[in-house]
N, C-alpha and C positions, 0 to 999 in steps of 0.2 A: 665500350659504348661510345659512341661519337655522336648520337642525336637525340635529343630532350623532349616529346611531343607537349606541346601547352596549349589547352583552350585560351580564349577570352571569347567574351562576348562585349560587341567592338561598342554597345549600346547599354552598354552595363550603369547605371547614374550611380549606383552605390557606392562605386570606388572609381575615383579619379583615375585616367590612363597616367597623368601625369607622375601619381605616386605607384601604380600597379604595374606600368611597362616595366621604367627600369629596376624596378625592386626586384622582378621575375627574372628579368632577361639578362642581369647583374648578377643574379646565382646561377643560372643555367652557364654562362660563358664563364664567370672565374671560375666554376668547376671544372671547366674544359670540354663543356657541350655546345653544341650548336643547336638554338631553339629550331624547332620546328612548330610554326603557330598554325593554330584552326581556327581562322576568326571567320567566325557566326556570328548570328543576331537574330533580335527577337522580333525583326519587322518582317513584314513581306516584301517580296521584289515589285511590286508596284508601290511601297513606300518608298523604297529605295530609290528606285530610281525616280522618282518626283522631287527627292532630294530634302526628306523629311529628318534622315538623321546625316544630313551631310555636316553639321556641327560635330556631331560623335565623332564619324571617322575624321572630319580634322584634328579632332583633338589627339585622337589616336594617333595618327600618322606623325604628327607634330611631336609629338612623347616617343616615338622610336625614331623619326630622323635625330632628335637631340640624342638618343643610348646610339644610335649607330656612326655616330662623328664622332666619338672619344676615340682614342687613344685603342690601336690592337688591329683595324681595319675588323671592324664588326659588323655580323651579316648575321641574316634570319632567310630561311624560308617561311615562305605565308600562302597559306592556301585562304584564298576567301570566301565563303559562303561554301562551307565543305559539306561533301555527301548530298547537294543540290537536287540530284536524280532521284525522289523519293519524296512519299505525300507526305509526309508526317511531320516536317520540321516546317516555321513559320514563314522561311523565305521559300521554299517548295513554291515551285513555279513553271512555267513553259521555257523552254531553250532561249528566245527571242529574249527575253524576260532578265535572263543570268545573265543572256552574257551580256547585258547594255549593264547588269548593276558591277561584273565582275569591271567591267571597264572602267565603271564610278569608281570603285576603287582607287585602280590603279594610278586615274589621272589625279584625285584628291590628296594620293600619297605623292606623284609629282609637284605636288604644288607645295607642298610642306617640305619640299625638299630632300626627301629620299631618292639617293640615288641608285642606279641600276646595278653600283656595284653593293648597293646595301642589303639588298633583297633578292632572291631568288622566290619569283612565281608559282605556283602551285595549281594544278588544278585537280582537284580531289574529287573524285564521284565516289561513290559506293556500287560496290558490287552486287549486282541487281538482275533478275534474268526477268524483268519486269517490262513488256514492252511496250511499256506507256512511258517509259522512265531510259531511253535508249543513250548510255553511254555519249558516244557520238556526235547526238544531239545539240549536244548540251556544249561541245568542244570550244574555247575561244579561237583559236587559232594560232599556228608557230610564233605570228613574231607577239604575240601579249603570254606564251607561255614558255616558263624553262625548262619546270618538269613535273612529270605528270606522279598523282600520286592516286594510293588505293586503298579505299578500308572494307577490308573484307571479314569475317567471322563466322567461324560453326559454331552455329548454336547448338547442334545434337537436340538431348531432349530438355534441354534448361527450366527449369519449374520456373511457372508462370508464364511463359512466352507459348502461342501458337507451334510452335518448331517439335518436330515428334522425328525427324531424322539426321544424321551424325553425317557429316559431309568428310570429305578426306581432304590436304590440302589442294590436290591436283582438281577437286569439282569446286573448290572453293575460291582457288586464285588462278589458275591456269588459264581458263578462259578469258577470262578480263586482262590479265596481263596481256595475252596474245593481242587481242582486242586493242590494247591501247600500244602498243608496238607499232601492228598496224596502222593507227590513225596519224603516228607521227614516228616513223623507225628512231631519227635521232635522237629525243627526246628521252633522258634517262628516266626511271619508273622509279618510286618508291612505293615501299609499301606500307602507309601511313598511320593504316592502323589498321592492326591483326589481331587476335585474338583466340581461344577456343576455351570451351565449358571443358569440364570432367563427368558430365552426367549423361550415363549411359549404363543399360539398354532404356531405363524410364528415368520418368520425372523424378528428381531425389532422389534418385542413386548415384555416388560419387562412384567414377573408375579413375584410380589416377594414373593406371599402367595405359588406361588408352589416350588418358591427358599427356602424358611425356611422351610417348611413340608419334604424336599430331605432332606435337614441337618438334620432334628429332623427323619425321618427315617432311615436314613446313619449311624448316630451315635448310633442311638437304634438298630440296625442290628448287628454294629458291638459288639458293647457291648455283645453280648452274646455268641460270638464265643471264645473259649477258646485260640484259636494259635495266636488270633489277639493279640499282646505285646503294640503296638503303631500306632497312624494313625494322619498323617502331613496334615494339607489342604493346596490346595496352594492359598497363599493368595498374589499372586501378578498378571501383567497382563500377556498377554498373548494372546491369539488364538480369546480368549471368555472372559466375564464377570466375571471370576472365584472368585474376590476377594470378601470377607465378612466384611472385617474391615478395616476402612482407617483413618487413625488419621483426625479430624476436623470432622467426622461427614457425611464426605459425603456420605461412605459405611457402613452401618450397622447393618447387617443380623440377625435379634432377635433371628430365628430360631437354629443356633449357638449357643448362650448362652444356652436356653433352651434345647438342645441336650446333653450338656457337664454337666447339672447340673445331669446330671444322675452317681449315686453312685459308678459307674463303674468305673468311669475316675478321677485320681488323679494324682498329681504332685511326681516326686521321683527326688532328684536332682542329679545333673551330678555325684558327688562322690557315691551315692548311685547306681546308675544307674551301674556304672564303677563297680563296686563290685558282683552284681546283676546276680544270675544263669538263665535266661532265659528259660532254658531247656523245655518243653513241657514236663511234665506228667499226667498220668490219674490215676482217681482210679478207679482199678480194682477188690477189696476184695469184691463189691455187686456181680459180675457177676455170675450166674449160670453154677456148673462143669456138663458139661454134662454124662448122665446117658449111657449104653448101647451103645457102640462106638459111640455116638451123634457128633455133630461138638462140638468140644470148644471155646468157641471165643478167639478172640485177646482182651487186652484193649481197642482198639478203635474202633470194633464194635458198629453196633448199631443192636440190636436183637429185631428181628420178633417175633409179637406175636398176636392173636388174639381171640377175645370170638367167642363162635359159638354154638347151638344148642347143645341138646342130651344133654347124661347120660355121664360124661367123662371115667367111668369103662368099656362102651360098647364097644367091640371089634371093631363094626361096624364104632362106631363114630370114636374110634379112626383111624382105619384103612381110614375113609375118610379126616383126618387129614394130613395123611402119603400121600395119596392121591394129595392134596391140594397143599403139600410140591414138591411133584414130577412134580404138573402143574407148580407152581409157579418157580421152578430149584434154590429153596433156601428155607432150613430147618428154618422152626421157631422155637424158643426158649423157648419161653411161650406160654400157653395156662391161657386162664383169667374163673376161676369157682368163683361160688357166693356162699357163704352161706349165709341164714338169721337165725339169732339167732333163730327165733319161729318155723323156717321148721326144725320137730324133721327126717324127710326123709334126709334133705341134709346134719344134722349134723351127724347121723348115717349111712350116706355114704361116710364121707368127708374123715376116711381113706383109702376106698378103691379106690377113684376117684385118692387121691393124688400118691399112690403109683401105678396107671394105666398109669397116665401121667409120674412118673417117669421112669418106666421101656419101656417106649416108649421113653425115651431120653429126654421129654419136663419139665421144669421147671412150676409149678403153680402161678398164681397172682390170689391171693382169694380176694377177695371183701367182707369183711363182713358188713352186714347190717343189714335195721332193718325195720318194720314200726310202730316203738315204737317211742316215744319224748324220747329225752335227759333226760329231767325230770322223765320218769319211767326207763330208762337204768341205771341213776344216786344213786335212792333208792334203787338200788339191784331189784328189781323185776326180773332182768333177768338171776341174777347170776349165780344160778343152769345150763342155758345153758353154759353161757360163759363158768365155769368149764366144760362142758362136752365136747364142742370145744378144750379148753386147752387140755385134757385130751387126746382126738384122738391125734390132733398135736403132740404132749409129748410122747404119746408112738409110731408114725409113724417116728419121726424124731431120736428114740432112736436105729431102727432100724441099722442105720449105713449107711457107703458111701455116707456120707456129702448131708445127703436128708434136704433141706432146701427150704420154698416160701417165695416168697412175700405177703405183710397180709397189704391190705387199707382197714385199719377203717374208715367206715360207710363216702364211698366215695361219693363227690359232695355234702357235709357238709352246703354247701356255696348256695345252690341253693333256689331258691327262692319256687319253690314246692316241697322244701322237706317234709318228715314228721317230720324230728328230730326236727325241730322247728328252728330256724337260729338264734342258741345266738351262740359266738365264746366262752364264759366261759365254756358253759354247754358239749359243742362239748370237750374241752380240756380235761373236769371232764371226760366223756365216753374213753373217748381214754387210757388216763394214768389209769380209772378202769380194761379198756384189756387188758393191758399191764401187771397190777400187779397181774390181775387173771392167764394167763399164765404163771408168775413166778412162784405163788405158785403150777401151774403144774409140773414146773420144765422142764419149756421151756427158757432157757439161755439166754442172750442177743442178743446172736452171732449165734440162730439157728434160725430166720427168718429174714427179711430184712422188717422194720418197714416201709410202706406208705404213705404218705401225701397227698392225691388226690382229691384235689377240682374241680366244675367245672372255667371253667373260666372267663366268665360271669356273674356275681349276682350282684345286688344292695348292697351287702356285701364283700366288698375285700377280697378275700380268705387271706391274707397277718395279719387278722384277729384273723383269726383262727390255726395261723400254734403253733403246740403243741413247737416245738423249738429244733434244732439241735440234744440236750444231746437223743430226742427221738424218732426223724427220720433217715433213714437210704436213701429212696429216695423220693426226690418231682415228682409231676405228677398232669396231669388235665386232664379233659377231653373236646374235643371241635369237631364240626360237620359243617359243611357245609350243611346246608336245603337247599338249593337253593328254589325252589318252591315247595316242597315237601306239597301236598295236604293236610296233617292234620296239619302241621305248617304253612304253606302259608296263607296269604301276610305276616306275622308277618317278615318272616327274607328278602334274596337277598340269588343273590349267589356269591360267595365270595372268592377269592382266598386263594393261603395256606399262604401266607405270611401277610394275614388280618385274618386268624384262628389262626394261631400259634403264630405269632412275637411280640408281647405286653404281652403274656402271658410267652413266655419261657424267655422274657425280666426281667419280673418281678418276675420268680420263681428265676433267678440268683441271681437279685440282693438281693432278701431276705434269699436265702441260696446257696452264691457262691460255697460250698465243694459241694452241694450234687447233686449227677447225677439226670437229668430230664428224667423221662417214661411222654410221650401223653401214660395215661392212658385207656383212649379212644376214637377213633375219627371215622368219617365215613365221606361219604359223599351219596348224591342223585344223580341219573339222570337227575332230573326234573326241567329243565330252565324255562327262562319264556315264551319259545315257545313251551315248553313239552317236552315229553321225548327226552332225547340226548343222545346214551350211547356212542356219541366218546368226548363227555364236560365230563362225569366222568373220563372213560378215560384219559382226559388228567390232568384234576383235581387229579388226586389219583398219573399218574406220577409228576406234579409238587410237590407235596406234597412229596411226599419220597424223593425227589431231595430236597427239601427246608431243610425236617427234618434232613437229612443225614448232611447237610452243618453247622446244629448248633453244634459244638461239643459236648457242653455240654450233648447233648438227646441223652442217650444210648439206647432205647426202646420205638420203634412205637408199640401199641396194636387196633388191627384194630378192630371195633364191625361188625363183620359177622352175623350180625341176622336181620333178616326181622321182625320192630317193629312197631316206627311209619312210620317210612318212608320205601324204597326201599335202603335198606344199603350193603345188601351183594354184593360183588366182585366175589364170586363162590358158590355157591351150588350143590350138588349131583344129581339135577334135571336139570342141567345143563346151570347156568348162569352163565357168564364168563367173566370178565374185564379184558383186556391181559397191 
């Protein structure tokens, strides 16, 4: 644990700040935490700002500039007037309103002498789909904030509270998070206070198997989001049930441990912490420059891309691409071609496909593959292609104007019917052989963008087989939604995006937190288990972009557009349409 959450209440007369700062902020730091303050109060924002408790917060300020000048280089964050966005506490107010008191604040604590290295800023809403109460709104703006924080909470069915439904983390924090990314990308998030009840399906019934599964989801969610810096649970009482750990035994939520033992989460101490750039960045050197006045993305895009029938040299196809783009009202980025080493047709087409896609603006993700074992890729038997592969690539990319693909070797490795055969050694051997065969083409390091793309399901942890940083450039997987889909069906369900995606983008992080995540390929079905539905795809395919957009890490959704086993496409030329 590295963060302490502490109310005050900055108007409290009971208790001096002068004896209640540092007495508090004096145990939280020699224990080796870093406070994290919620200073409230019991006035409204038209006291505030009229300047009715401006004695309070001097005194205040003045009692933590004296604890933050000793000795350690001591630092707090402070959120001021927390959870603002909501009728029910006494400074609840209009946006106009906060942010002139959030600013009282700040300049009251400059005047006492706090300095900017002593304090880290906060600005805390609560999570609200209330739209009188608009996040947003309420924003002060980059340079009076450092970093944004969030209390969020399922209530489920909490005895005595209005609340009669169980929310999961992803309807709980997902949206707000996304939400406040958006309002400021570099601006690191915490999650300032979280919580969840164990009362479920009614009021006064304890479940604690679905209290520790919310934890062991909550914290596997957040774990993958990159803006997320920190997240406080509250672990005292309250409204509801919210606490997980109670000295003696009485509280103690497995689910918790188990949540936190994920690679994610480590302790940094208070002087580190104090030191410590937060800043939000991305990497952006994979991203595709776009060709022919194309869009160029931002860094924190995430780029459209999809497989889909045809020849990609054909005018026709391509032009139904341009098409696609124009129904859709957003340009894709990628377009996904296959080669297999023994089709001598795709490899003596592959530079004219590439430079088709390029001059239409779209970037290539090649898929090489095989239906060779590892074992004959491995003796050479297939060299002579590889070279000639190498050799298109090498002279298409030498052409100029930063023409560069993406290249996943002999993708979904990891699958249980493959052909390659499923050793993780032999997989490594083939991969670093394509690699050194394109060098000797005299295909550079820096002129494709190297793949990792397993699928995400096998009896074989893709985690296995991953070649290792020095030779991947972006990880990816591929994963689907069958729902009832007739030639897969009964084998799978159907499945939401946050049970296709969230264990999997969990575990590409945590094995290679630098490298940006592509869903390589995904799809889904129409077909429930009442039959066809095309507003359950439909909604499935928006949950799903909503979901994927919200993991920072995933820079590239690639949709599979092809009618194979199942009914996957979203549009066709013939005219099937998922809006």
């Amino acid at each position: 644990m590295s963060l302490v959450g502490v109310p005050f209440d900055v108007d409290n007369s009971q208790y001096p700040p002068s004896i209640l700062v540092p007495s508090q902020l004096d145990a939280i730091w020699g224990a080796g935490y870093t406070p994290f303050i919620y200073l409230a109060s019991t006035h409204s924002l038209q006291q505030i700002n009229a300047g009715e408790i401006d004695s309070y917060i001097q005194a205040w300020a003045a009692s933590f500039a004296s604890w933050s000048q000793q000795t350690g280089g001591r630092m707090a964050f402070i959120a001021p007037l927390p959870e603002m966005n909501v009728h029910w506490l006494a400074y609840s107010g209009t946006p106009t309103d906060f942010k002139s008191a959030y600013a009282r604040f700040q300049q009251i604590f400059a005047q006492q002498g706090v300095t900017s290295s002593a304090v880290r800023w906060v600005f805390d809403p609560y999570a609200t789909n209330d739209e009188s109460y608009q996040i947003e709104d309420y924003y002060p703006g980059d340079a009076q904030v450092d970093a944004f924080g969030l209390d969020a909470f399922n209530f489920g069915f909490c005895k005595g509270t209005p609340y009669d439904t169980w929310q999961g983390p992803e309807q709980v924090l997902t949206p707000f998070i996304a939400r406040l990314h958006s309002l400021a990308p570099a601006k690191p998030i915490f999650i300032s206070q979280m919580a969840t009840t164990a009362q479920y399906p009614v009021q006064g019934n304890y479940d604690t198997a679905m209290k520790n599964q919310w934890l062991i989801d909550a914290y596997t969610a957040l774990s993958v989001r990159l803006g997320v810096r920190g997240i406080i649970y509250r672990n005292r009482g309250g409204e509801c049930d919210w606490m997980i750990y109670q000295s003696g035994g009485d509280v103690q939520y497995e689910g918790y441990r188990q949540a936190i033992a994920n690679d994610a989460f480590g302790y940094v101490s208070p002087a580190e912490l104090a030191q410590a750039d937060l800043t939000i960045r991305y990497e952006s050197d994979f991203l595709p420059v776009a060709a022919k006045n194309r869009h160029i993305p931002n860094a924190s895009d995430v780029l459209l891309g999809y497989a889909a029938p045809g020849y990609l040299a054909d005018q026709g196809v391509l032009d139904s691409f341009r098409a696609m783009d124009t129904w859709a009202g957003k340009d894709a980025s990628i377009i996904v071609m296959t080669i297999d080493i023994e089709d001598n047709y795709s490899i003596s087409t592959m530079s004219d496909q590439l430079e088709a896609l390029y001059d239409n603006g779209y970037t290539a993700f090649i898929n090489l593959q095989s239906v060779r074992t590892f074992d004959a890729i491995n003796q050479g038997t297939y060299d002579s292609a590889l070279h000639t592969i190498g050799q298109a690539y090498a002279s298409w990319v030498s052409d100029g104007g930063y023409r560069k693909a993406f290249m996943a070797l002999f993708p979904e490795m990891n699958s249980d019917g493959t052909p390659y055969g499923v050793n993780p050694d032999k997989f490594k051997q083939a991969y670093a052989r394509v690699q050194s065969v394109f060098s000797q083409e005299g295909v550079a390091s820096d002129q494709a963008w190297w793949v990792f793309a397993p699928k995400s399901y096998s009896n074989t942890p893709f985690e296995q087989f991953y070649p290792g940083d020095s030779t991947v450039d972006v990880v990816g997987f591929s994963a689907f939604n069958y729902g009832y889909c007739p030639a897969i069906a009964p084998q799978y369900g159907w499945f939401q995006p946050s049970l296709v995606f969230g264990l999997y983008i969990s575990r590409l992080h945590t094995m290679a937190p630098a490298k940006p995540i592509f869903i390589s390929k995904m799809a889904t079905t129409a077909m429930t288990i009442n039959g066809y539905d095309a507003a359950a795809k439909n909604q499935w395919l928006h949950d799903a972009y909503d979901y994927l957009a919200a993991n920072i890490p995933v820079k590239a959704v690639l949709y599979y557009n092809i009618e194979d086993q199942c009914d996957w496409p979203f549009y066709t030329t013939s005219g099937t349409r998922f809006d």
